[in-house]
C-alpha positions as CSV (number, residue, x, y, z in Angstrom):
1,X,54.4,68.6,100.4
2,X,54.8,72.2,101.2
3,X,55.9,74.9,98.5
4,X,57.2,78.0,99.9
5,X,57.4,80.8,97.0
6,X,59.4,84.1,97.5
7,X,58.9,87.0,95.2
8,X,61.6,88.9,95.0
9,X,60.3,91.7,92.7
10,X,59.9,92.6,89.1
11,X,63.8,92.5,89.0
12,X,64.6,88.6,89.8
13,X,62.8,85.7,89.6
14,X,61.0,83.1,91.8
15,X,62.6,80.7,93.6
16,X,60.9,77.3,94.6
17,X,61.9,75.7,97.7
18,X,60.1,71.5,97.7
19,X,60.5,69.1,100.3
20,X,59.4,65.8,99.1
21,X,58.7,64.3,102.5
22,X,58.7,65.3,106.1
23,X,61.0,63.0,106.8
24,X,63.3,64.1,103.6
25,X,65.5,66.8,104.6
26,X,67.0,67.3,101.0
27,X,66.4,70.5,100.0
28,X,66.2,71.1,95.8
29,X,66.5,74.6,94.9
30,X,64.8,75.8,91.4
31,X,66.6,79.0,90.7
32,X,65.1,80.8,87.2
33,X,67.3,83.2,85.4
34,X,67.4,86.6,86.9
35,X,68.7,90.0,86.0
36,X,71.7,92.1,86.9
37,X,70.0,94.6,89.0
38,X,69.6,94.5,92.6
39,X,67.4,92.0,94.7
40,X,66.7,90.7,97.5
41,X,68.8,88.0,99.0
42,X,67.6,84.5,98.3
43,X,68.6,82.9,101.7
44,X,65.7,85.1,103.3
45,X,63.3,83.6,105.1
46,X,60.7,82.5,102.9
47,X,56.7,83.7,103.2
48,X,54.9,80.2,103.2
49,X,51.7,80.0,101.5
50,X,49.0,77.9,101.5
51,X,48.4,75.2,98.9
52,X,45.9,72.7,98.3
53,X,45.7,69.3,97.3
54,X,43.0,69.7,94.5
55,X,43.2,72.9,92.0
56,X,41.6,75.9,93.0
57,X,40.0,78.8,91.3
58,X,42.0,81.7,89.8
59,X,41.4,84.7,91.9
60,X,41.0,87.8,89.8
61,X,43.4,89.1,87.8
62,X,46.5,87.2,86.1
63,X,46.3,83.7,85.0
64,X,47.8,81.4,87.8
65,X,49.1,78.1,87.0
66,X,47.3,75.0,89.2
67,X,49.5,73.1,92.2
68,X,50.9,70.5,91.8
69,X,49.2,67.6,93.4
70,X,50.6,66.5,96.9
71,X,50.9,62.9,95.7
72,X,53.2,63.3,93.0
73,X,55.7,65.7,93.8
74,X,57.9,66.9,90.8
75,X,61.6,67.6,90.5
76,X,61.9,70.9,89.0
77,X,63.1,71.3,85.7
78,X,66.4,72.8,84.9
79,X,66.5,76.6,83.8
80,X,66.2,77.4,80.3
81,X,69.9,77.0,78.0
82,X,71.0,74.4,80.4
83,X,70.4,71.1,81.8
84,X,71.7,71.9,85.9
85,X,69.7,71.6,88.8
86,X,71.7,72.8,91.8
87,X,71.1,72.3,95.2
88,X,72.8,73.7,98.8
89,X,75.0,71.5,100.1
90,X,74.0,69.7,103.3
91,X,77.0,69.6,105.6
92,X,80.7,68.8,104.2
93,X,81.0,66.7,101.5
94,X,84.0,65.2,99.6
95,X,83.7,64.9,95.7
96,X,84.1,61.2,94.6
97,X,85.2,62.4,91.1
98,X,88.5,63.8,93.1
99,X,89.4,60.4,94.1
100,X,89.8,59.0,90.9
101,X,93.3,57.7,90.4
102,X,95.3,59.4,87.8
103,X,96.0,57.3,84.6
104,X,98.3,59.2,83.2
105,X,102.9,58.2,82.6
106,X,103.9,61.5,83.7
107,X,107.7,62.3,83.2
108,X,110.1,62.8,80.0
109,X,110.2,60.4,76.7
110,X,112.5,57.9,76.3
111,X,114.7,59.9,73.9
112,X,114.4,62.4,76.7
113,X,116.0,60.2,79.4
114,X,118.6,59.2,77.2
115,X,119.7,62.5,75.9
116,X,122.8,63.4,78.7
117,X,124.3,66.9,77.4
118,X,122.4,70.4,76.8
119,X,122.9,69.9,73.0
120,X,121.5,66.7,72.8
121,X,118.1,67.5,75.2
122,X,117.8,71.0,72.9
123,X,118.1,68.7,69.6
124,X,114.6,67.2,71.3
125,X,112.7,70.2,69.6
126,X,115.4,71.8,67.5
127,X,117.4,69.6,65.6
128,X,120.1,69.7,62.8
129,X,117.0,68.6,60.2
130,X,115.1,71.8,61.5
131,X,118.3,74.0,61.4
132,X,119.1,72.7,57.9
133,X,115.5,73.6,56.7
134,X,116.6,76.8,57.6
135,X,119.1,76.9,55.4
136,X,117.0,75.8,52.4
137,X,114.4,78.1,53.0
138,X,116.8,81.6,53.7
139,X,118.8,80.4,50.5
140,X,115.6,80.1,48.4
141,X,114.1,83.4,49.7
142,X,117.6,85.3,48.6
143,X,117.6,83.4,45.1
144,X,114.0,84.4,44.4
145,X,114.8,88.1,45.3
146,X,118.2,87.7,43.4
147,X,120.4,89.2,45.3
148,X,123.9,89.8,43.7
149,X,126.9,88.1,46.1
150,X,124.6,86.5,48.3
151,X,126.5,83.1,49.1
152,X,124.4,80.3,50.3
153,X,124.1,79.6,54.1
154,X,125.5,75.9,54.6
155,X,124.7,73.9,57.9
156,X,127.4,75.1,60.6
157,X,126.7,79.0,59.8
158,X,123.0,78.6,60.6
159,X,124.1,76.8,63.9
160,X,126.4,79.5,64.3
161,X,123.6,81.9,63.6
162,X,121.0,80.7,65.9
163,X,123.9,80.4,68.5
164,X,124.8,83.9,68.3
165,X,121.1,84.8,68.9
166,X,120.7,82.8,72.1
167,X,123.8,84.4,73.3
168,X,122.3,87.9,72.8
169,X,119.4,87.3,74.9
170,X,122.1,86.7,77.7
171,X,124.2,89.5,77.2
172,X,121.5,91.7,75.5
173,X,122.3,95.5,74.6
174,X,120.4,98.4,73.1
175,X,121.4,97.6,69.6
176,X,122.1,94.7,67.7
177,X,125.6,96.2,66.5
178,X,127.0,97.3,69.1
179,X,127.6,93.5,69.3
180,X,130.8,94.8,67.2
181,X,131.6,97.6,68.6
182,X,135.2,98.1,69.0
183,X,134.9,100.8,72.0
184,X,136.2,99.0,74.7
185,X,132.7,99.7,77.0
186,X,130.4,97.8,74.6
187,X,132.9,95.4,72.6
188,X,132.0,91.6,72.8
189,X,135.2,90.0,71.3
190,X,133.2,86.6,71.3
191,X,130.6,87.8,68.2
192,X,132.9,88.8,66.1
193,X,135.1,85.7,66.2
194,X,132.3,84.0,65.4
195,X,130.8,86.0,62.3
196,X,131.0,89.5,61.1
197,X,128.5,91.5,61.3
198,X,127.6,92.2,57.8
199,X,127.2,88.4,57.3
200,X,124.8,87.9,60.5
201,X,122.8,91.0,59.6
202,X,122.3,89.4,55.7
203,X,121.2,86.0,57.1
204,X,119.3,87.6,59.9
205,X,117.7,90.1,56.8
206,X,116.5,86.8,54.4
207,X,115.6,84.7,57.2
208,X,112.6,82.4,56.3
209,X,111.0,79.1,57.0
210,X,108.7,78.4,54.5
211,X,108.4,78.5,50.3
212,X,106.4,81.6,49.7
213,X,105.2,80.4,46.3
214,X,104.0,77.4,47.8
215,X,101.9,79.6,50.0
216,X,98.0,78.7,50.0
217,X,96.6,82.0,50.9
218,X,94.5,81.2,53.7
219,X,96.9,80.1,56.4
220,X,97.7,83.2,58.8
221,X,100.7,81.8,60.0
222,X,101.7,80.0,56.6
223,X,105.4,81.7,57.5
224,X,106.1,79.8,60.2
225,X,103.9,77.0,59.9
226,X,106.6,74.2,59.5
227,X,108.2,74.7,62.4
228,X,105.0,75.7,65.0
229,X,103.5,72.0,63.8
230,X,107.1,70.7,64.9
231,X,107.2,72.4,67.5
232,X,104.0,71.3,69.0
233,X,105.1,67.8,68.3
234,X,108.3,67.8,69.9
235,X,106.4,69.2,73.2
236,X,103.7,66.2,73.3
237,X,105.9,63.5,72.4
238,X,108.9,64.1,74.8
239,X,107.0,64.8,78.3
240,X,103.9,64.1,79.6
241,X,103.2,65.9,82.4
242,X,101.5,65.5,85.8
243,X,97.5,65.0,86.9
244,X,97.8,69.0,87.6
245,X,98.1,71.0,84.4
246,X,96.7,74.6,83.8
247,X,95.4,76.2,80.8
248,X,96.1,80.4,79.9
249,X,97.3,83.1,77.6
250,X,100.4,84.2,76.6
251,X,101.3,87.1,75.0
252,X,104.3,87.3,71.8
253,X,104.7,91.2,71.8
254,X,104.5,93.0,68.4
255,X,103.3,96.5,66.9
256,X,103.0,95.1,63.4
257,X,99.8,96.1,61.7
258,X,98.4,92.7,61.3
259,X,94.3,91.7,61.8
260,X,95.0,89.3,64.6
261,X,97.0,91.4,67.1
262,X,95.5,91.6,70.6
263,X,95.6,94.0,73.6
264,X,95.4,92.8,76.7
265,X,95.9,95.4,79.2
266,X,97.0,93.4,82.2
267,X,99.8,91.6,80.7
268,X,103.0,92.8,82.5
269,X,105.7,92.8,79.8
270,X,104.2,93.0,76.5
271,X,100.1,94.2,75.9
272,X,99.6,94.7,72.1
273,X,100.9,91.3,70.5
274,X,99.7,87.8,69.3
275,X,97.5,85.4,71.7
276,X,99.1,82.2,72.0
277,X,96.8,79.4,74.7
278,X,99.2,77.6,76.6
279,X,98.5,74.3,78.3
280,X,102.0,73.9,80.7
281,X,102.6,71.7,83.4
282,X,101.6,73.0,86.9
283,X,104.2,72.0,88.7
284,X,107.2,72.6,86.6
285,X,106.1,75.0,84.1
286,X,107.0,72.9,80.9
287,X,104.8,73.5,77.7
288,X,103.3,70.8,76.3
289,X,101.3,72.1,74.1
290,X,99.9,75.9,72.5
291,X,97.8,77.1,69.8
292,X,98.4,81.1,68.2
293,X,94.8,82.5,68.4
294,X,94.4,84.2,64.7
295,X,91.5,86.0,65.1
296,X,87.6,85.4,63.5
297,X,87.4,84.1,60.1
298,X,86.3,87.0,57.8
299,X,82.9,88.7,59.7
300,X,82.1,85.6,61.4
301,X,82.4,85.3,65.2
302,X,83.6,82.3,67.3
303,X,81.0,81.0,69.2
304,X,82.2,79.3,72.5
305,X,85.9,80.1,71.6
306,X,87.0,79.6,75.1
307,X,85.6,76.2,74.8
308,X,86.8,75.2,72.0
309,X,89.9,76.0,72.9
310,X,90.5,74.0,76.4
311,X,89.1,71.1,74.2
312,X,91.7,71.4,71.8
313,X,94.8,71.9,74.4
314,X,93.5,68.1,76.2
315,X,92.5,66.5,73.1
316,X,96.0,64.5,73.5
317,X,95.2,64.1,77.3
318,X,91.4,63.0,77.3
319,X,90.6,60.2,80.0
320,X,93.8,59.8,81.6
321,X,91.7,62.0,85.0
322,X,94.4,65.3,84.5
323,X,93.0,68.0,86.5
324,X,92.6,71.5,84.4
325,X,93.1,74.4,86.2
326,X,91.7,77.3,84.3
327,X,90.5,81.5,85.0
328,X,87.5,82.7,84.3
329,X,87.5,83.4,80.8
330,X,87.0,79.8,80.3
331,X,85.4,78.5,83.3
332,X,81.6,77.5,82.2
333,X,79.2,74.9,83.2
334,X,78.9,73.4,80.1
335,X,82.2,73.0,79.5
336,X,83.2,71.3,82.7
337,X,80.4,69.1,82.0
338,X,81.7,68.3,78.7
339,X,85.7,67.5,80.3
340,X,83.8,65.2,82.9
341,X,82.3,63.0,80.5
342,X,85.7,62.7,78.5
343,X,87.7,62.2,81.5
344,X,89.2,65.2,82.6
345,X,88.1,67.0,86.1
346,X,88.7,71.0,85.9
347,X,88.4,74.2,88.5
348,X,88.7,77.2,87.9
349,X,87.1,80.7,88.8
350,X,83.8,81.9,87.0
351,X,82.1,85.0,85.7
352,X,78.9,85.3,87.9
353,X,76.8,85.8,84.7
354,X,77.6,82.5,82.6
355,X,75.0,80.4,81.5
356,X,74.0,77.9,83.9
357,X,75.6,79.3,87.2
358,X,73.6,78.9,90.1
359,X,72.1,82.6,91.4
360,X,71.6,81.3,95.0
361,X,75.6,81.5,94.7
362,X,75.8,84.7,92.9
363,X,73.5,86.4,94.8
364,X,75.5,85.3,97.9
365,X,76.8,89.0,98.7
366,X,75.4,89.7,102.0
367,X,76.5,86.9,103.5
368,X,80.0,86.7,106.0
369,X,80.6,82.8,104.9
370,X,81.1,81.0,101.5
371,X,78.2,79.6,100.2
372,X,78.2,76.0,98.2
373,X,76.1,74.8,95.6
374,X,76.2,71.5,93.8
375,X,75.1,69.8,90.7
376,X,74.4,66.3,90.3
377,X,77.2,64.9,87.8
378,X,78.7,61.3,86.2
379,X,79.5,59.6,89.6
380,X,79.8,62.8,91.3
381,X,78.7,66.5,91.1
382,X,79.9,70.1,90.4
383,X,80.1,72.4,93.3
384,X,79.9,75.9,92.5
385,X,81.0,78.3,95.6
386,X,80.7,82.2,96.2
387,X,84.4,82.4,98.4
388,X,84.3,85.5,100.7
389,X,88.0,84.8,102.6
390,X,89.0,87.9,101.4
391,X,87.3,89.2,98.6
392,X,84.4,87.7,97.1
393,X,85.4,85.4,94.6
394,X,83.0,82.9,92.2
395,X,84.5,79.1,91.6
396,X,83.6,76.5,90.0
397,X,85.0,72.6,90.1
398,X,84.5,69.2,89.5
399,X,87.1,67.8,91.7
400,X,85.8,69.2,94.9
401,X,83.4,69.1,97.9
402,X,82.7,72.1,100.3
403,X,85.5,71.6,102.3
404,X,87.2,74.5,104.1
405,X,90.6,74.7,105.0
406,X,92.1,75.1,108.5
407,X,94.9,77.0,108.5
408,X,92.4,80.1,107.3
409,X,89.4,79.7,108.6
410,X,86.3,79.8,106.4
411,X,88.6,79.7,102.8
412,X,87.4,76.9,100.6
413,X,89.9,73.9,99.9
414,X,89.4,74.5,96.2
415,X,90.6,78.3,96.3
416,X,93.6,76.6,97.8
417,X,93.8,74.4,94.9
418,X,93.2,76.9,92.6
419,X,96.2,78.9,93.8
420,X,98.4,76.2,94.0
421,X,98.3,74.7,90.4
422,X,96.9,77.5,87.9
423,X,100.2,79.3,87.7
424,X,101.8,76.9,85.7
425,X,101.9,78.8,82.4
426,X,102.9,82.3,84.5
427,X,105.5,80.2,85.6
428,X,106.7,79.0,81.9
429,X,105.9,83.0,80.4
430,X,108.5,83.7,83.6
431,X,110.8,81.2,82.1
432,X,110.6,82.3,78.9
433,X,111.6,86.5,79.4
434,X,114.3,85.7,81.7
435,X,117.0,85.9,78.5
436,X,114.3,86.3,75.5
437,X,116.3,86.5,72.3
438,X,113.6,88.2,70.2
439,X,114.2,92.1,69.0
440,X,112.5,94.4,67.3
441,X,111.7,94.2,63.6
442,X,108.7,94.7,61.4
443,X,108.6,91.3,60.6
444,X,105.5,89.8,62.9
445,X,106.7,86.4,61.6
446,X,109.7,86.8,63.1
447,X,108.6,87.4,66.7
448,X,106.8,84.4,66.4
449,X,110.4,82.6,65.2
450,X,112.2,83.7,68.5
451,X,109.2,82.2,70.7
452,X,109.2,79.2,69.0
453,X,113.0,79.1,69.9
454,X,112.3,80.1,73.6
455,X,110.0,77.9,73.8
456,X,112.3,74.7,72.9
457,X,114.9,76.6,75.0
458,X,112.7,76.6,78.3
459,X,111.7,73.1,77.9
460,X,115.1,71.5,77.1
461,X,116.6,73.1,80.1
462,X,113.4,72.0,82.3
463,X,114.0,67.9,80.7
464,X,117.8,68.7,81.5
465,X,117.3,70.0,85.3
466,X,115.0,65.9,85.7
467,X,118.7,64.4,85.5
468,X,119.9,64.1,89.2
469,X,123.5,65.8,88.4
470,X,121.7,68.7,86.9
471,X,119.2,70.2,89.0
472,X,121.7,72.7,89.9
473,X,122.4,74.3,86.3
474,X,121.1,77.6,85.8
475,X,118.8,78.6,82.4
476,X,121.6,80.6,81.6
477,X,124.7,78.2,81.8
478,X,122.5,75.9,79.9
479,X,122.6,78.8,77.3
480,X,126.5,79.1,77.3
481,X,126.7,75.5,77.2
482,X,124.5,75.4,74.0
483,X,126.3,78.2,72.2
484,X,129.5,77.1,72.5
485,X,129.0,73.4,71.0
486,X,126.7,75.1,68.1
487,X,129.6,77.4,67.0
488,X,132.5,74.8,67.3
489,X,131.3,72.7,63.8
490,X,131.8,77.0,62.0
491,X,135.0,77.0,64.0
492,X,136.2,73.4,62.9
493,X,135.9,74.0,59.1
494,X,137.7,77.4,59.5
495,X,140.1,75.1,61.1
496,X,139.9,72.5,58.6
497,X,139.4,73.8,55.1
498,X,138.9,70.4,53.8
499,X,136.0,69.7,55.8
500,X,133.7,71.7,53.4
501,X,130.9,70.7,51.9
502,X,131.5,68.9,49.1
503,X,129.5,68.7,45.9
504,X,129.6,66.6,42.5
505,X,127.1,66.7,39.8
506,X,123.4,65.5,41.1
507,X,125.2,64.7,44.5
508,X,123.3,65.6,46.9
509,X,125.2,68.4,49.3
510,X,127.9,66.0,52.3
511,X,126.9,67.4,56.0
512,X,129.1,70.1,56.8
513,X,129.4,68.2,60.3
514,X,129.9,65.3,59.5
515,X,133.5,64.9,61.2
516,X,132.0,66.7,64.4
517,X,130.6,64.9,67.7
518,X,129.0,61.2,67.3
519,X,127.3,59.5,64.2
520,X,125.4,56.2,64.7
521,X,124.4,53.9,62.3
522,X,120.6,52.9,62.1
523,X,117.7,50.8,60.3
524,X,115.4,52.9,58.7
525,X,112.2,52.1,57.3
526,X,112.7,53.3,54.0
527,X,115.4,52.4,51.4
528,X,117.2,55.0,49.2
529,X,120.3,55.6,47.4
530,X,123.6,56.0,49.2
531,X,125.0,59.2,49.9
532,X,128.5,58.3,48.8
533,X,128.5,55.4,46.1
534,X,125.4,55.7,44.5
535,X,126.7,58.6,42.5
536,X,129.6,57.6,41.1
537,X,130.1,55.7,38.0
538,X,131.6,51.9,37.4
539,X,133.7,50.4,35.1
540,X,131.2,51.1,31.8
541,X,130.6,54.4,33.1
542,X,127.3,54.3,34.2
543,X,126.1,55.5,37.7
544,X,125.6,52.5,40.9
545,X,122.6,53.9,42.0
546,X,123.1,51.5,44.8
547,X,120.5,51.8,47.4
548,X,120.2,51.1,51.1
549,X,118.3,51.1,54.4
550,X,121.3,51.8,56.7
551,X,121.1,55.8,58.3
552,X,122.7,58.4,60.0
553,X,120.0,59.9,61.7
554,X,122.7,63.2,62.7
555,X,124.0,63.5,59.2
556,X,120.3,62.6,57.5
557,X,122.5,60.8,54.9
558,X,121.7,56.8,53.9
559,X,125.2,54.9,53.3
560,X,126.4,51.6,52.6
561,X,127.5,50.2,56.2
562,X,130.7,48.9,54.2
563,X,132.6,50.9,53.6
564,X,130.5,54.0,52.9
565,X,129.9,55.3,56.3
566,X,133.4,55.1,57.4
567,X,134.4,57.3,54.2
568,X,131.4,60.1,55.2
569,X,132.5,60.3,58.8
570,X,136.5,60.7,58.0
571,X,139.2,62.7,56.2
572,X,138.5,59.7,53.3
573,X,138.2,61.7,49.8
574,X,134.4,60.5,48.6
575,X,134.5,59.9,44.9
């Protein structure tokens, strides 16, 4: 056995260089924590010094530890915080953990592949239910504040509402009422028609989503809270996406004085906002899932935040073999460690100074090639690579070897990877500014609201382009499309007086929409009274109370199948 030692000064630390055998040309390097200040390259040639078999005296001065004996040659112990031993590669070497097959059923839902027009693929995320919670909320938040003449919002307005909003994110001007201008420059004849603009700016004003007495007091985004959880839903359930995923920040721009707002410099559009972690498919950009960062708890400080929140993102996703493609403010050791064991490989760049990264690699900056270091993993390893193609850039992976590329020499196949696949959430915040419908207001909340929207937007078109008569169709004639059927039920009851909603005494409100577009019937798991019979009285006078399991899913109304749904969905008069 021969030790070569290599002091490299009081500002780094030894490095240990063991052959086992003479006829073992394995190399293990034992690499102990160093500083940030300046040293001398580890790659040097290394001053050999002589060790015996048997223990030797001390010379004079500070205590040295005994050698180890030649007969029983020790692997050296990992560095202290961490449990990796890393070791230079020797010659190229392909990652088995890359060839792992990919478990996953990427592609849309079932509902997705059935849904045909833009309504029915944006009804995926943002249905009539949602929409009508709307209503209930904005009419509860006016009552509380008792507003005089405030008349409720019924079902078709708020489609109307949210309608009109999409289409200013298309047509977009400096002001919200210039919408209704009558100078012939700015005038929009199609807003008016619509809604005035008295009407939109009281609904736009009372706006809300959630009971505010029902609020608990520690939930940050208790606001918006009904619809983010649906929202995140509707994104898991209706596609799952490919082995190649990526994991960033997103930014939901706001000035509000609130004790989770961000800045983040970099960000081209909008730098002081909210943080929102994103988790998009790489190669088409859809989100399938996000989580709004709302800052530390009180005085307390998340440890291992970035961690925590890659875990969180693939906890629907864990052991299907996706590939994770994060940046450096979530690469760690430890953390692609922990992804291995639950099935999930990841690469992404790395600070230089995390806990457990190799310092052969960091200290790699004299050198004209890439240098490779791996770690011995679950039936595989982790390679951790100092790139100097360009610039010098720190990686670190779990799908790959030490291959290099040959259309430019010398670049590592992983930096190719890494450019390939980690843009898929640029490529969704790309999607989503194109025609963004928020504006400004002093509502936070509110932001929040329009992003939510965008978001349902963005992924409803990208389901609608999978159809092979689609791929053609523009984000923004999706838009159009979308506006125009969510105003026509406002336009039918203008149309059609008697379509109202109608109300009795303890009936339920009828669907304003109920003669508009196509009603099925359905089982449903859950019996309850009719909508239309089970209110009215027979021949004693006494309600029916008659109760059923046949639905309308569109109309969220159970009927009788005979002759109960026919009366809802025609001019029948309901008694």
């Amino acid at each position: 056995m021969f030790i070569f030692q290599d002091d490299l000064g009081p500002s780094a630390s030894n490095v240990t260089l063991q052959f086992v055998s003479e006829s073992d040309t394995q190399m293990i390097v034992h690499v102990e924590p160093v500083s940030s200040s300046s040293r001398r390259n580890l790659l040097a040639p290394a001053r050999p010094v002589a060790v015996r078999a048997r223990p030797v005296a001390a010379p004079a001065g500070p205590a040295v530890a005994p050698a180890v004996p030649a007969a029983a040659p020790a692997r050296p112990a990992a560095a202290p915080g961490h449990n990796f031993v890393w070791r230079i590669f020797q010659g190229i070497e392909e990652n088995p953990n890359g060839e792992k097959p990919f478990l996953g059923d990427a592609g849309p839902s079932r509902e997705a592949n059935a849904a045909n027009s833009s309504t029915e693929h944006f009804n995926l995320f943002v249905d009539q239910n949602v929409i009508h919670s709307f209503c209930l909320e904005t009419n509860r938040y006016a009552n509380q504040n008792r507003v005089a003449g405030f008349q409720d919002v019924g079902l078709a307005e708020m489609m109307a509402f949210v309608a009109m909003n999409i289409a200013m994110g298309i047509v977009n001007t400096s002001d919200v009422k210039d919408f209704w201008s009558t100078d012939p420059i700015l005038s929009h004849p199609w807003f008016p028609s619509v809604m005035s603009r008295d009407r939109f700016l009281q609904i736009l004003y009372y706006l809300h989503l959630n009971n505010n007495q029902n609020n608990p007091g520690n939930d940050k985004l208790f606001k918006e809270r009904p619809l983010l959880d649906h929202i995140v839903r509707q994104c898991n359930k209706h596609y799952k996406p490919n082995c190649q995923v990526s994991i960033d920040e997103q930014m939901i721009g706001t000035r509000s004085r609130i004790s989770f707002r961000q800045y983040m410099p970099l960000k081209p559009t909008a730098k002081w906002g909210i943080k929102v972690w994103v988790m998009a498919d790489a190669v088409s950009g859809y989100c399938c899932n996000l989580q709004i960062y709302t800052g530390k708890e009180g005085n307390n400080v998340e440890k291992g935040l970035a961690s925590r929140v890659v875990k969180d993102l693939m906890e629907n996703y864990q052991g299907l073999g996706h590939h994770v493609y994060v940046d450096n403010f979530y690469t760690s050791p430890q953390l692609f460690k922990d992804l291995l064991e639950a099935g999930t490989l990841a690469c992404g760049t790395i600070r230089s100074n995390r806990k457990g990264f190799p310092a052969a690699v960091k200290d790699n900056v004299d050198q004209n090639d890439s240098l490779f270091c791996k770690a011995d993993m679950t039936e595989g390893f982790m390679t951790a690579v100092h790139s100097k193609d360009k610039r010098g850039v720190f990686a670190l992976t779990t799908i790959h070897g030490n291959a290099v590329g040959d259309d430019i020499p010398h670049k590592p196949e992983l930096i190719s990877e890494y450019n390939k696949y980690m843009g898929g959430v640029d490529h969704n915040d790309q999607l989503l500014v194109y025609f963004a419908i928020g504006r400004q207001t002093l509502k936070w909340w509110k932001r929040v609201f329009w992003r939510l929207l965008e978001i349902g937007l963005v992924n409803s078109h990208l389901l609608y382009k999978l159809k092979p008569d689609n791929e053609s169709v523009t984000q923004e004639q999706f838009r159009l499309s979308l506006c125009h059927f969510l105003v026509q039920p406002l336009f039918t009851l203008r149309e059609n007086p008697g379509a109202r909603v109608v109300r009795g005494r303890g009936r339920p409100p009828v669907p304003s929409d109920r003669l508009i577009g196509e009603h099925f019937g359905q089982r449903a798991d859950k019996t309850r009274r009719c909508r239309v019979c089970a209110y009215t009285k027979n021949a004693q006078g006494n309600l029916k109370h008659t109760k059923t399991n046949f639905y309308c899913a569109k109309c969220d109304a159970h009927l009788c199948e005979q002759p109960c749904f026919q009366k809802l969905h025609t001019q029948s008069k309901l008694q």
